[in-house]
N, C-alpha and C positions, 0 to 999 in steps of 0.2 A: 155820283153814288160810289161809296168806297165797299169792296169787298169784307166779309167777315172777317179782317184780319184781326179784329181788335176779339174774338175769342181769346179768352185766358184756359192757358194751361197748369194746373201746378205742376210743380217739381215731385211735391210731397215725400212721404219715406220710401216710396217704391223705387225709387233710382231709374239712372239714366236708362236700362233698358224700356222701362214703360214709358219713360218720355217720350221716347224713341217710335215706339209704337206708335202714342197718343198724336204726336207729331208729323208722322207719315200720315195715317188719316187724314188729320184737317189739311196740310200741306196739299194734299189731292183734290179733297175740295175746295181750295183756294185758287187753286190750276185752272180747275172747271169754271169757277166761278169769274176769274180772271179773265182767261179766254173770252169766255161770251162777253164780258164789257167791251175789252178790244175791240171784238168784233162790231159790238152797237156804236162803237164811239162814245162809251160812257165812262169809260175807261179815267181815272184821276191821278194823272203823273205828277210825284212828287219827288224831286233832288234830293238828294242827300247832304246834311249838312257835315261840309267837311272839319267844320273845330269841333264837331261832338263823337265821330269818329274816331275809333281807339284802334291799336296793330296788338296781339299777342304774339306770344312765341308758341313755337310748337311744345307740343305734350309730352311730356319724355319719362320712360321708366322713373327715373330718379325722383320724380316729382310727386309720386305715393309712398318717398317712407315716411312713415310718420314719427312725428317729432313732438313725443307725449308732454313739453314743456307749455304747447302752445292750450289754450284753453277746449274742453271738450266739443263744445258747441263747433269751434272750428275746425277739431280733427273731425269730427262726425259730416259736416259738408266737403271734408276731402275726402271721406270715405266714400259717402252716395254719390261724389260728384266725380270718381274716379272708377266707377261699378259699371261697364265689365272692364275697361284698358285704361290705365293701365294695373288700375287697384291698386289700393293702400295695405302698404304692406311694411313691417318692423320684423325684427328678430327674437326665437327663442331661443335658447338654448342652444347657438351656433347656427338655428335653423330658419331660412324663411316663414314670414306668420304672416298670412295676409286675413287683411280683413273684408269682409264683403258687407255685411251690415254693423253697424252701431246704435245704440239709443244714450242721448246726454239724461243723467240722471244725479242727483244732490248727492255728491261725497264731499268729504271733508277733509281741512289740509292738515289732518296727520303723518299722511304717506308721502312720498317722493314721485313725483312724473313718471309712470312706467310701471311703478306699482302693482301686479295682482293684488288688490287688498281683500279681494272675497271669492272665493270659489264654493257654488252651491251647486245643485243636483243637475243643475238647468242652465247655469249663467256665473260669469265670471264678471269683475268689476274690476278696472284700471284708474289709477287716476290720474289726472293730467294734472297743466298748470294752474286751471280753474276748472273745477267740478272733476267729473268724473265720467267712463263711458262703461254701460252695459252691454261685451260683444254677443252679436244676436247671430251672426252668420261667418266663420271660421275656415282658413286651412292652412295647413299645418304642412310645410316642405315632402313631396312625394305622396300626399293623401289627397281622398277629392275636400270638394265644399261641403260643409255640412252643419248644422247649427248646433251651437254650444254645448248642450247637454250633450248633443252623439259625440262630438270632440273631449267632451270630459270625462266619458265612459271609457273610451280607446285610449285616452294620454292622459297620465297622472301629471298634473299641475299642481306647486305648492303654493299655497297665501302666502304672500311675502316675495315671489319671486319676483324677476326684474324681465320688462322687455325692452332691449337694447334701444337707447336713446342716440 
């Protein structure tokens, strides 16, 4: 009898800290449940095969800037996938811009990678290599986190600007 390992977690838009959460949770009850097979002798040991195992390297600042050339879809899972450390983070204006959330949404290749092409009351639009991203959660070098619309009330942003590629 194999433990509930095969529960499915999503990822989903909430980011690594709810994984995190969601994770520790079942993690505990895997422990518990674990344990007591041990204990019965029900316990189902299984090796690891070692050609399907993979090494990474570690995680490093440098590995959240982003690089609005690459398509939106991929910057937006380096965004969720980098939320809280080391975040993904680009340039304004001389200034660090990190991003905390993103949403991939259909723009169109009239603009260049890096693009502001839309600034609304609420939400700003980038576009990248393919598509484009909606930034949903914002900060701004020396400010806290904050989502879009409160970052566009406090800092004038122009359409047309560029975030450093």
């Amino acid at each position: 009898m194999r433990p509930a390992a095969a529960r499915l977690i999503s990822f989903s838009q909430r980011g690594l800290n709810h994984l995190f959460d969601k994770l520790s949770a079942e993690g505990a009850k895997l422990c518990v449940e674990t344990m007591k097979m041990i204990e019965d002798g029900t316990a189902e040991y299984t090796p690891q095969n070692s050609e399907e195992a993979t090494h990474t390297s570690m995680i490093s600042k440098e590995l959240g800037f982003i690089d609005w050339t690459k398509p939106a879809v991929e910057i937006e899972r380096l965004i969720r996938g980098l939320n809280p450390w080391p975040s993904a983070y680009t340039h304004l204006n001389g200034k660090t811009f990190k991003v905390w959330s993103a949403k991939v949404i259909d723009g169109s290749d009239d603009y260049e990678p890096g693009c502001i092409y839309h600034i609304g009351k609420n939400d700003m639009y980038v576009q990248t290599g393919k598509g484009a991203l909606s930034l949903v959660e914002v900060q701004l070098q020396g400010k806290k986190r904050m989502d879009t619309g409160s970052f566009l009330r406090g800092c004038h942003v122009e359409e047309g600007s560029f975030f450093t590629l």
